[in-house]
N, C-alpha and C positions, 0 to 999 in steps of 0.2 A: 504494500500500500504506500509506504513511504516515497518509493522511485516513482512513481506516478506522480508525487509532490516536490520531493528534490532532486531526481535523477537517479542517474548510476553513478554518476561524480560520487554524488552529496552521499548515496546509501555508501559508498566505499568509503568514503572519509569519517561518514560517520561510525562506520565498523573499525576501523584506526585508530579514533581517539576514545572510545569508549572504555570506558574500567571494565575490564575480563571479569572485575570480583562481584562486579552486581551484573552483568549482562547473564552470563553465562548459567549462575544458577536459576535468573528469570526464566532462560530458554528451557534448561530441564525442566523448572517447574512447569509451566507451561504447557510443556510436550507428556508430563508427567499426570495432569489431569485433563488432559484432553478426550481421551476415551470415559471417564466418567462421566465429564460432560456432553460429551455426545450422547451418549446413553440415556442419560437423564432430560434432555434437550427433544429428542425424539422417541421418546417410548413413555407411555402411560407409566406411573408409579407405580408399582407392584410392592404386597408387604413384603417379600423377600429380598429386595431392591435395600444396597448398602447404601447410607450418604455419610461424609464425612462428619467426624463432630466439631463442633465450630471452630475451635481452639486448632483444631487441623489446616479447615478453611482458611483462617484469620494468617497464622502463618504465612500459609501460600501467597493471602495478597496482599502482605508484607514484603514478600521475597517480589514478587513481580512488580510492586509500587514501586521498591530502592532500584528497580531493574530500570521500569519508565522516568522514573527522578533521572537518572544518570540519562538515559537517549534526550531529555529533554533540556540539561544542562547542555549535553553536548550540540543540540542543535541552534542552541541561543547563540553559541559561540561561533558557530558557523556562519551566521547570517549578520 
């Protein structure tokens, strides 16, 4: 979505200056609940159907918030 908005320049530079320490666990995490959420997004709740408990959730978008903090630092800097 981003190269649509800054190019392939802007997404390379911004893969550059980004901190490895919050990008990278964003991306696991991310890539880590994506099948729950798909699951949950497209299938009826079912009682046997797991959901995380909050304090799980909350973590995760903790981890993906400091993830997007840092792409957004680094984009002010860009511009």
């Amino acid at each position: 979505m981003l190269m649509g908005v800054i190019g392939l320049k802007g997404v390379q530079d911004l893969e550059a200056k980004v901190n490895r320490a919050f990008f990278d666990p964003m991306c696991g995490t991310l890539n880590a609940i994506k099948p729950n959420r798909n699951s949950h997004s497209h299938t009826y709740l079912k009682a046997t159907m797991a959901i995380d408990a909050p304090s799980v959730t909350i973590k995760h978008c903790q981890t993906i918030y400091s993830g997007l903090r840092d792409i957004d630092n680094v984009l002010q800097q860009l511009t």
